[in-house]
ROMI-380838 format. One record per residue (C-alpha): residue in three letters; z, x, y. Coordinates in steps of 0.25 Angstrom, whole numbers, plus 5000, padded with zeros to 4 digits. Example, Ala and Ser with C-alpha at 12.3 -4.5 7.8 and 13.67 -1.06 7.14 Angstrom:
  rest     w     u     v
   ALA  5031  5049  4982
   SER  5029  5055  4996
END
This chain:
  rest     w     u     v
   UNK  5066  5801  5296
   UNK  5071  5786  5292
   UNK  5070  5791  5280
   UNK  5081  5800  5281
   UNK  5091  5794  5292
   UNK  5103  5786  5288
   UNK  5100  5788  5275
   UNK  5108  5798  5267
   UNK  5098  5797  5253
   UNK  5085  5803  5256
   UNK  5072  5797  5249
   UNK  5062  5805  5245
   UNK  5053  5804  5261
   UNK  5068  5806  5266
   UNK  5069  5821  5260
   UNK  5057  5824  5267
   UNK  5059  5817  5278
   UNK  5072  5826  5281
   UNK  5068  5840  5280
   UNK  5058  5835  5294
   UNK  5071  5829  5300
   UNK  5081  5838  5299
   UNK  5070  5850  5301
   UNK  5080  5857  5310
   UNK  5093  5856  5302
   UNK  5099  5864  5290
   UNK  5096  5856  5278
   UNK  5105  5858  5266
   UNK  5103  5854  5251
   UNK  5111  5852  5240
   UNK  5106  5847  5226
   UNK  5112  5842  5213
   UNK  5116  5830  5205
   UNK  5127  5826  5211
   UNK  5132  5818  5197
   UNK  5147  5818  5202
   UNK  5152  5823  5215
   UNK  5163  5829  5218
   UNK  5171  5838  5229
   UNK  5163  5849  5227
   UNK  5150  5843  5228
   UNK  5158  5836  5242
   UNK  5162  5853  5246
   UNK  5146  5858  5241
   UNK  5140  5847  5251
   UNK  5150  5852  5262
   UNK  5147  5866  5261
   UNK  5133  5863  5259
   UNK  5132  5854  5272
   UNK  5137  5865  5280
   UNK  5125  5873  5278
   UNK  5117  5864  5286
   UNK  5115  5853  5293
   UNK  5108  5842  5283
   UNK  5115  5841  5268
   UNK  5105  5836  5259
   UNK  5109  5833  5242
   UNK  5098  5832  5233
   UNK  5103  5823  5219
   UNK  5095  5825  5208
   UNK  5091  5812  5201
   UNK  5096  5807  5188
   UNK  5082  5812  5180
   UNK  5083  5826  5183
   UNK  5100  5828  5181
   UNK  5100  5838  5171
   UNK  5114  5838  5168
   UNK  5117  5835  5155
   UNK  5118  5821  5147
   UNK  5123  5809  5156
   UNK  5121  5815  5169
   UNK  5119  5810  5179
   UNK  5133  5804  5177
   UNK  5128  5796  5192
   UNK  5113  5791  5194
   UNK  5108  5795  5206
   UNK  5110  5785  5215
   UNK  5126  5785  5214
   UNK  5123  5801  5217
   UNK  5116  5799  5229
   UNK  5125  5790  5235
   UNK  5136  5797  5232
   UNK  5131  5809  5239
   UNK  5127  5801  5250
   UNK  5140  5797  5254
   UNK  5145  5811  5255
   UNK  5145  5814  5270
   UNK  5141  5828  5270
   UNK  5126  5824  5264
   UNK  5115  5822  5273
   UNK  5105  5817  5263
   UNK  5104  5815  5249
   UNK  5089  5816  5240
   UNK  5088  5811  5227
   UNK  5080  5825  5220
   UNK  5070  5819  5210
   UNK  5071  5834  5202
   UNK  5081  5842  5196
   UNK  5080  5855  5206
   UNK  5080  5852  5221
   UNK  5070  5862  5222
   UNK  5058  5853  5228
   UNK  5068  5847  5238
   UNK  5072  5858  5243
   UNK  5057  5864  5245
   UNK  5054  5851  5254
   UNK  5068  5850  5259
   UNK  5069  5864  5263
   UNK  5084  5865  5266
   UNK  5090  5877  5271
   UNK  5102  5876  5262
   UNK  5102  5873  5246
   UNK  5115  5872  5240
   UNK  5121  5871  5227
   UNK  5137  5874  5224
   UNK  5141  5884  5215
   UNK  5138  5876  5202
   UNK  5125  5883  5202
   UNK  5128  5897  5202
   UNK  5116  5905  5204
   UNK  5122  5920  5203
   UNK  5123  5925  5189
   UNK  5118  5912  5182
   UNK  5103  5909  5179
   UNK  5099  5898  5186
   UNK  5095  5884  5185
   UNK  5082  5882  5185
   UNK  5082  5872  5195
   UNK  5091  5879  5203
   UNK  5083  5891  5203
   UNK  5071  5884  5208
   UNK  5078  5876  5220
   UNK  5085  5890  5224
   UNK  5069  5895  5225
   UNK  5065  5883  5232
   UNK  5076  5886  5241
   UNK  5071  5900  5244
   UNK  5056  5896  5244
   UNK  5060  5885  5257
   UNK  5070  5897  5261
   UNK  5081  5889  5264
   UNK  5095  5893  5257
   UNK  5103  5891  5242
   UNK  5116  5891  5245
   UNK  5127  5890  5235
   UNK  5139  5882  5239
   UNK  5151  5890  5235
   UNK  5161  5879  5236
   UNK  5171  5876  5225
   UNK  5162  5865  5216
   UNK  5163  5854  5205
   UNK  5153  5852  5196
   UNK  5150  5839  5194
   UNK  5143  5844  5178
   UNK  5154  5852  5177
   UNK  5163  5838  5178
   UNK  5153  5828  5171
   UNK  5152  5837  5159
   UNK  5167  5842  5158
   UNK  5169  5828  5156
   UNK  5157  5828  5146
   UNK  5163  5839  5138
   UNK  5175  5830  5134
   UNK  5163  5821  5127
   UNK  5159  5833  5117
   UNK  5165  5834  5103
   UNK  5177  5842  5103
   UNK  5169  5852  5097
   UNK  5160  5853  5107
   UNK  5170  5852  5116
   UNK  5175  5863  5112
   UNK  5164  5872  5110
   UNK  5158  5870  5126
   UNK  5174  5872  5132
   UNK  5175  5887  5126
   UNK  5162  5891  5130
   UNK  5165  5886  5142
   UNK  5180  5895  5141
   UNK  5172  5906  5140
   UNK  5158  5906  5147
   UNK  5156  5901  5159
   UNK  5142  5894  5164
   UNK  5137  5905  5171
   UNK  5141  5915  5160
   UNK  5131  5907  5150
   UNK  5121  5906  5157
   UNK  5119  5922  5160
   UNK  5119  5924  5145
   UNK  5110  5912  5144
   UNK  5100  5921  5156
   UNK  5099  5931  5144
   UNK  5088  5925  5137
   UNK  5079  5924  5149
   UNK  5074  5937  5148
   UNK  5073  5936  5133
   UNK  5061  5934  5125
   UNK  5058  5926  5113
   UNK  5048  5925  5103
   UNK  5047  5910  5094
   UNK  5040  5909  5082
   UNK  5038  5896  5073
   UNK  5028  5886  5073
   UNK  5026  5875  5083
   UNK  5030  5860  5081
   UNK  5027  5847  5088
   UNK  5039  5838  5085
   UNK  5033  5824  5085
   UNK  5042  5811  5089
   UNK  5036  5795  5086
   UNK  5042  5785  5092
   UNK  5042  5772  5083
   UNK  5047  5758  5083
   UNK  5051  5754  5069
   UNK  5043  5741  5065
   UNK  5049  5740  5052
   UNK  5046  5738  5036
   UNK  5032  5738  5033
   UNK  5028  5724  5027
   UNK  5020  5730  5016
   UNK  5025  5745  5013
   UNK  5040  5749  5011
   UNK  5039  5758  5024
   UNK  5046  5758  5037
   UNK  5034  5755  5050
   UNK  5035  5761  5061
   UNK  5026  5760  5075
   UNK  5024  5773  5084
   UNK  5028  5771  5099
   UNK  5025  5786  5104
   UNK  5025  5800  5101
   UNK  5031  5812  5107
   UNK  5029  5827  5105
   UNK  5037  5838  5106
   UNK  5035  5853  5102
   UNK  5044  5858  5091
   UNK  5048  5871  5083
   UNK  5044  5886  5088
   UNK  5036  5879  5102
   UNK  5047  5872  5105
   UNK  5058  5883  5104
   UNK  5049  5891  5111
   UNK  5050  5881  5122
   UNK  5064  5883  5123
   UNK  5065  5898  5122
   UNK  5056  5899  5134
   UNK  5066  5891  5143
   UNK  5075  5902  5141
   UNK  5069  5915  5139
   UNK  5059  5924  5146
   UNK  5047  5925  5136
   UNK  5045  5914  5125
   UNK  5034  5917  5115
   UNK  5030  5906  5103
   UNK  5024  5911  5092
   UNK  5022  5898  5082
   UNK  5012  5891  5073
   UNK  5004  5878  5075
   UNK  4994  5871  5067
   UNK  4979  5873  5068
   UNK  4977  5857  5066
   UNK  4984  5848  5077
   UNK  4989  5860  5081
   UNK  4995  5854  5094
   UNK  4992  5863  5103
   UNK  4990  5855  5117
   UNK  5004  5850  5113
   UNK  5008  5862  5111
   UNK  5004  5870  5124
   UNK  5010  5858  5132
   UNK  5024  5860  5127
   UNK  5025  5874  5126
   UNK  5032  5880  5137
   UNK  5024  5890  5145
   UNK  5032  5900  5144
   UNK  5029  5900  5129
   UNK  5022  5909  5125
   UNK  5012  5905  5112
   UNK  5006  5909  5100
   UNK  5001  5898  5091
   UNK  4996  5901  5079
   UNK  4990  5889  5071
   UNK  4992  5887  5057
   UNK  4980  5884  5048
   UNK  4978  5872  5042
   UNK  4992  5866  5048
   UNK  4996  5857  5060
   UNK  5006  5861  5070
   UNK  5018  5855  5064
   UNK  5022  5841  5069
   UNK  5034  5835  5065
   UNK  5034  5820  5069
   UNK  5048  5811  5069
   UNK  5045  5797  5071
   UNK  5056  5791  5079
   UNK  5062  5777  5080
   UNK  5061  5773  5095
   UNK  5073  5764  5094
   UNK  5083  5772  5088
   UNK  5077  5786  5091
   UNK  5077  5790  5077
   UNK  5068  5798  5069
   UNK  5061  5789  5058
   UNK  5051  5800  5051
   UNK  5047  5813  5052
   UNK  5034  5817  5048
   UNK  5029  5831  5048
   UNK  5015  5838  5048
   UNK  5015  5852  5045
   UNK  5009  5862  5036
   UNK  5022  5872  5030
   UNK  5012  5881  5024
   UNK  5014  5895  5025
   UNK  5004  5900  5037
   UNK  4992  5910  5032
   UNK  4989  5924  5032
   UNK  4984  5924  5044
   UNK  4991  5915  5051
   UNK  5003  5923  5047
   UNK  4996  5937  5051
   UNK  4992  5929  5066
   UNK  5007  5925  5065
   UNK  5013  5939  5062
   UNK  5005  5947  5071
   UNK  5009  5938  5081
   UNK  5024  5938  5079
   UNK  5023  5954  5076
   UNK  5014  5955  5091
   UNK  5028  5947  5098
   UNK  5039  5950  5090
   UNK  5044  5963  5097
   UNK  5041  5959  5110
   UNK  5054  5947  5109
   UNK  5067  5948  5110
   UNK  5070  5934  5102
   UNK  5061  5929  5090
   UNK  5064  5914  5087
   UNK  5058  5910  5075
   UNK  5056  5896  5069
   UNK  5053  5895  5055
   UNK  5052  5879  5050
   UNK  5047  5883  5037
   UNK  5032  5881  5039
   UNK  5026  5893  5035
   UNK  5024  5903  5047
   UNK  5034  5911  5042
   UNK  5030  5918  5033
   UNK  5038  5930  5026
   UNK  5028  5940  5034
   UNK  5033  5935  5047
   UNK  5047  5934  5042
   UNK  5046  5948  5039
   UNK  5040  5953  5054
   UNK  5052  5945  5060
   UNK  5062  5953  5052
   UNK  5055  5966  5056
   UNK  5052  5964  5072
   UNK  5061  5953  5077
   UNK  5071  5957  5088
   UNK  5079  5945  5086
   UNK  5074  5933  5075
   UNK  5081  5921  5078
   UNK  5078  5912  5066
   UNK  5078  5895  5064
   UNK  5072  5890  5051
   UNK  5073  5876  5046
   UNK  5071  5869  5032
   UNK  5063  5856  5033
   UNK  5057  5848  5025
   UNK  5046  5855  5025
   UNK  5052  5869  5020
   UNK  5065  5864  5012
   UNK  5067  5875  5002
   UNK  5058  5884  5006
   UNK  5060  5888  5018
   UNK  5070  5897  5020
   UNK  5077  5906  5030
   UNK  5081  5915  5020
   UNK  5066  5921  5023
   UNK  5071  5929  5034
   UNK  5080  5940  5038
   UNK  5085  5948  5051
   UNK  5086  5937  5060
   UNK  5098  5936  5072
   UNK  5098  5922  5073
   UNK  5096  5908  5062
   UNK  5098  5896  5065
   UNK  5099  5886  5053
   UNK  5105  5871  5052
   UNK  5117  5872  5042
   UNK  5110  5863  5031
   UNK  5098  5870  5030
   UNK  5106  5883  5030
   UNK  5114  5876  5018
   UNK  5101  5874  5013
   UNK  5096  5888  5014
   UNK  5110  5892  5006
   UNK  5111  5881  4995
   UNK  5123  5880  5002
   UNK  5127  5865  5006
   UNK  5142  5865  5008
   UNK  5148  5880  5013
   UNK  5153  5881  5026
   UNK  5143  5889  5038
   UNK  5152  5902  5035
   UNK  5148  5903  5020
   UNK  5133  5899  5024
   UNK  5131  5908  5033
   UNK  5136  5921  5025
   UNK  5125  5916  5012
   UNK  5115  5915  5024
   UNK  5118  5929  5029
   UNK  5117  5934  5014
   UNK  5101  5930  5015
   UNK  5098  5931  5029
   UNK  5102  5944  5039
   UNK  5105  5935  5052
   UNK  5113  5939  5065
   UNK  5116  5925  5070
   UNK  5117  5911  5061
   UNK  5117  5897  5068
   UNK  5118  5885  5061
   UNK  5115  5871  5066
   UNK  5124  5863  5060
   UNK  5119  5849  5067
   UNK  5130  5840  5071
   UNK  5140  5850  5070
   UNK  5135  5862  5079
   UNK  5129  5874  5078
   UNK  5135  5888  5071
   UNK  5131  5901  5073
   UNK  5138  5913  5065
   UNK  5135  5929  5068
   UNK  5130  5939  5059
   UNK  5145  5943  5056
   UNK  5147  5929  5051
   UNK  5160  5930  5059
   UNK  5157  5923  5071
   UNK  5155  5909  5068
   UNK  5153  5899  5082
   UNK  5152  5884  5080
   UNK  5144  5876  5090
   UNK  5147  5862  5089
   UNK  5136  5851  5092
   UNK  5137  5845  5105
   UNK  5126  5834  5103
   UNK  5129  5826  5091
   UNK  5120  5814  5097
   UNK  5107  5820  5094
   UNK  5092  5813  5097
   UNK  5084  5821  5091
   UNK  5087  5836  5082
   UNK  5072  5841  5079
   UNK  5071  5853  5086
   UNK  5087  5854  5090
   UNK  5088  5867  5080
   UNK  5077  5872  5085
   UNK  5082  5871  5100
   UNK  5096  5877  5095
   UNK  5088  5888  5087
   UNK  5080  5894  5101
   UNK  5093  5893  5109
   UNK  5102  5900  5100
   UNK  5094  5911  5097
   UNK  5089  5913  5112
   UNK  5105  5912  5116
   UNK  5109  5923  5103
   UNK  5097  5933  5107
   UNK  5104  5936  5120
   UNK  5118  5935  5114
   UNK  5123  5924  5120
   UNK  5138  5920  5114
   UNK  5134  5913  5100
   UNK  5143  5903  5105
   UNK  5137  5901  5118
   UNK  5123  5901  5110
   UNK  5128  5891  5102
   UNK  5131  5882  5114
   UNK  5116  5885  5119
   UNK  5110  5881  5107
   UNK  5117  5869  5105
   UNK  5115  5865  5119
   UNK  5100  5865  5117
   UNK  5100  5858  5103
   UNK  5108  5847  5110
   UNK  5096  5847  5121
   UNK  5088  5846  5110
   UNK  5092  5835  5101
   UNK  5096  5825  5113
   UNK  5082  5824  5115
   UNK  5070  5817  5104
   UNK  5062  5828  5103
   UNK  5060  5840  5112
   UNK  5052  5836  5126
   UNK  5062  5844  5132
   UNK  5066  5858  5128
   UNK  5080  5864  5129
   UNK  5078  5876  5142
   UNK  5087  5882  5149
   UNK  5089  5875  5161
   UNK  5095  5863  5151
   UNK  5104  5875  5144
   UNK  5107  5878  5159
   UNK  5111  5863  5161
   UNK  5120  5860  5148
   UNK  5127  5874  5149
   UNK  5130  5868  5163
   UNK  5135  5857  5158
   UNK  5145  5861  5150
   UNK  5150  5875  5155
   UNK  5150  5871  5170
END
């Protein structure tokens, strides 16, 4: 009990403490950020106070505010003070989570409340929300929606961020949001839940060392370097695969890995469980490792190596491949595949994904490894490719015409529905199978951290977002969003689902 009286902020032995000493009365709680209030929030605590007899807030510390660069715009000390001058508050509790799900199983209030932000009717829901509207059934209290006219404090804070975006950008997001509303998006978004994909490509582990430069060898005309630490991250088809199976009901990775240091612990740790997986290993070969030595300082890359074996695969290892892809193909409704160039795609299994795809979304890359060999000019039938404009200039001996001209001598090789170019700093193009609708999307990140694995990120959204078709200007914005995800982090510990698609859309549509 003195843990609780004449003192508005509760600690941790308070929140228990309360349920015991108010046993009899009507407790009510609301949760949230709470970054800047505002006369709704003053109306929503009104209307949630008269529901009961004891108002309890929930603020959701500065580590788990998920609400887009910069936010929280107030640490949480300055919230909870400022909610604890606000008369109609009982109690406020400092939530140590991003849901309020555990609170409200040892709370057990008989009212939840949320304001009409958070529409649950027609939408697919939030995750978290989802899972404190359970919680709140499994104590069999109450959710209750607050239908009071309400401010959004994102809606505010990112209103004002918009007017930082290039004009371009700026742009872009303020037609969408003419025309679409948030709740409108994210039921065309709820399309790919029930969709199943197939990805196929071989497996990478995306290596990143740490280094603190030393400086000139004394002896040798070399730069030295000293290694502070080494991170891993899983790359190529594994980690597209990862992504897919945020968003859609089955996911199904069929992919190469070497049968020396073939990284298989690694490998089963970071692949989502929802994943299905087929590994084949390929003879004589590592599982490609592609390590980028990084300044520590500056955050910088210094040095790439790469070990991997581009050889095509054998007879065998291409029959196991085959039969494996022809077992699958039929029974999905996308088919991702992923071809770096390293020699398991062969014109065989080229072939079977002509005949039996349902829908073949293509991303093949020159590198280093492959440059002037690889080509996408080996495949046909396909709905969806995604190629950066200089490696498409590339593939045309074309260095100067404009995307129109390119894309009608690409079509004159390649049968394709849809064409997306990543144009890096520029955006993103994506032209139909008329060649008449062409829909720039500009870049929205152009501070980048990090772009290993941005394409790929783009790649498995887009074609996801165009298999249920999703506006190709709305599945632009949906790509972009997940590459700028992608690059603003150094490597890929954290992968690009749909609770953070959730998030950003919120951000800028609400």
């Amino acid at each position: 009990m003195k843990n609780i009286r004449g003192n508005k902020i509760l600690s941790e032995k308070g929140l228990k403490e309360l349920r015991k000493y108010f046993f009899k009365k009507k407790i009510v709680l609301c949760h949230g950020v709470f970054d800047i209030l505002h006369i709704g929030h003053i109306n929503y605590f009104k209307e949630a106070k008269k529901l009961g007899d004891v108002l309890v807030v929930s603020v959701t510390d500065d580590e788990y505010v998920n609400k887009g660069p910069g936010r929280p715009a107030f640490p949480i000390q300055s919230r909870l003070k400022f909610l604890s001058e606000i008369q109609t508050i009982d109690f406020v509790y400092v939530s140590k989570s991003p849901t309020a799900r555990n609170i409200i199983l040892n709370l057990k209030p008989r009212y939840y409340c949320k304001g009409n932000d958070y529409p649950i009717k027609n939408t697919i829901l939030d995750d978290n929300l989802k899972s404190e509207i359970d919680a709140v059934k499994k104590i069999k209290g109450k959710y209750k929606q607050i239908n009071q006219a309400m401010f959004s404090s994102s809606k505010i804070i990112n209103d004002y961020n918009l007017q930082n975006l290039n004009n371009d950008a700026k742009k872009y997001i303020t037609e969408i949001r003419k025309k679409n509303s948030l709740s409108s998006i994210l039921n065309e978004i709820g399309k790919i839940l029930n969709k199943k994909v197939l990805v196929l490509g071989e497996t990478i582990i995306d290596k990143y060392i740490s280094t603190e430069t030393i400086g000139k060898s004394g002896k040798e005309p070399i730069l030295v370097i000293k290694p502070i630490k080494e991170t891993n991250f899983l790359g190529g088809a594994a980690y597209v695969a990862n992504l897919c199976s945020s968003f859609c009901k089955t996911t199904k990775l069929i992919s190469f890995i070497g049968s020396r240091n073939n990284e298989k612990n690694f490998i089963s740790k970071k692949i989502n469980k929802k994943v299905i997986t087929k590994f084949f290993k390929k003879n004589n070969s590592p599982t490609i490792n592609k390590m980028r030595y990084i300044d520590e300082y500056r955050k910088t890359k210094i040095l790439g190596v790469y070990d991997l074996n581009d050889d095509p695969i054998n007879l065998k290892e291409e029959r196991s491949f085959y039969n494996e892809i022809k077992k699958n193909i039929k029974k999905f409704d996308i088919v991702i595949v992923l071809d770096y160039g390293h020699g398991i795609f062969t014109k065989k299994i080229r072939k079977l994904l002509k005949e039996n795809g349902k829908k073949i979304y293509l991303n093949t890359q020159i590198n280093s490894f492959n440059r002037g060999y690889h080509t996408l000019f080996n495949y046909n039938k396909i709905n969806s490719l995604i190629i950066n404009e200089s490696e498409l200039k590339y593939e045309l001996k074309d260095k100067n015409s404009n995307i129109q001209h390119l894309v009608k001598a690409l079509r004159k090789k390649v049968k394709v529905d849809n064409i997306i170019i990543t144009r890096g700093k520029n955006g993103s193009v994506i032209v139909n199978k008329n060649n008449k609708n062409i829909i720039q999307c500009p870049a929205f990140n152009l501070n980048n951290k990090d772009t290993v694995g941005a394409g790929d990120t783009f790649f498995a959204m887009s074609a996801i977002a165009l298999s249920v078709n999703i506006d190709p200007k709305i599945s632009l914005l949906l790509s972009s969003i997940a590459a700028d995800f992608s690059i603003d982090q150094i490597g890929k510990e954290s992968i690009f689902d749909l609770n953070k698609l959730k998030k950003y859309l919120s951000h800028v549509l609400r």
